[in-house]
N, C-alpha and C positions, 0 to 999 in steps of 0.2 A: 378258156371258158370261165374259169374263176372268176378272172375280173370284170366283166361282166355282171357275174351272179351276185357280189358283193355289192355295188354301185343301186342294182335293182333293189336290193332286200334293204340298203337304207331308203331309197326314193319311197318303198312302199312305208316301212315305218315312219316316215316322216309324212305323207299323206293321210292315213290312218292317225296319225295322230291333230291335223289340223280339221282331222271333221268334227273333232267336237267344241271347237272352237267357236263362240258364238259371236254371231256377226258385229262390225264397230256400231252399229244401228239398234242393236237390241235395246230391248228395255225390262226394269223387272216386273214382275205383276204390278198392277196398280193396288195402291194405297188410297184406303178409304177414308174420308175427313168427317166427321159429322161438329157441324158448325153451332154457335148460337142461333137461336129462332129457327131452331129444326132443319135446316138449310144442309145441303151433303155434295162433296163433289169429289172425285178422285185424280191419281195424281200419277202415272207411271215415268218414275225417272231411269233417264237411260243408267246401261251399266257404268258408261265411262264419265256421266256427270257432268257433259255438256250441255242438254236438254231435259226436259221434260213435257211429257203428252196429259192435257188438263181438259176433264168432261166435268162440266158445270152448266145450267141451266139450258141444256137441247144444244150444246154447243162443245166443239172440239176443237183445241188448238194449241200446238207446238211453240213452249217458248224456252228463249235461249239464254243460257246460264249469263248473270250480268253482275257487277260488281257488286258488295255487301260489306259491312262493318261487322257485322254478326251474322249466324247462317248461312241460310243458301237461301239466293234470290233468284228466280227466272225470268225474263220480262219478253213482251212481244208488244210492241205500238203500246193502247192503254192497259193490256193484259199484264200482272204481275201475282204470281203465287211469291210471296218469302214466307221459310220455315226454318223452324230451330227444335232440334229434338223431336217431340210428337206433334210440337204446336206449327198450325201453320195461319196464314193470313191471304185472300183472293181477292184481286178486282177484276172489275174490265170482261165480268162474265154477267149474261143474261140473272138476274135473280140477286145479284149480290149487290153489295158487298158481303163476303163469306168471313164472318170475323169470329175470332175466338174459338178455330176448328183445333180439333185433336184426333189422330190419326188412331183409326180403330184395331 
């Protein structure tokens, strides 16, 4: 009966421990930008840094981590956010160009 009960109480601790595991898909809260000429748009990037989810002028759109010299670049067709530190930079959304944003 023992070996049994040992086998169980790892399977359950290893289960209980993958619930709080947050899915490869998450992202963290969004990040708020407020740009030159009043303009605002935010920016939720995933945990693992592959993507980022960008709402900018009545518009939402996933774009995917793409080469850089400096920072971090995300790009989708003509959609590109690149950001370095708090500064960021947006095209290719409804209202913009979104230039000389600083994340709030």
């Amino acid at each position: 009966m023992r070996r049994v009960l040992v086998p169980l109480a790892v399977l359950a601790v290893t289960v209980a421990g993958c619930a709080t595991v947050a899915p490869m898909d998450s992202t963290d809260a969004p990040i708020r930008y407020a740009c030159k000429a009043g303009k605002r748009f935010t920016a939720a990037y995933a945990l693992h840094g592959k993507r980022v989810v960008v709402s900018a002028g009545g518009t939402t759109r996933t774009l995917k981590l793409a080469r850089s010299g400096s920072g971090a670049r995300y790009a989708a067709g003509d959609a590109e956010i690149w950001s370095k530190g708090a500064d960021a930079t947006l095209k290719g959304f409804p209202g913009g160009p979104y230039a000389d944003c600083r994340s709030q």
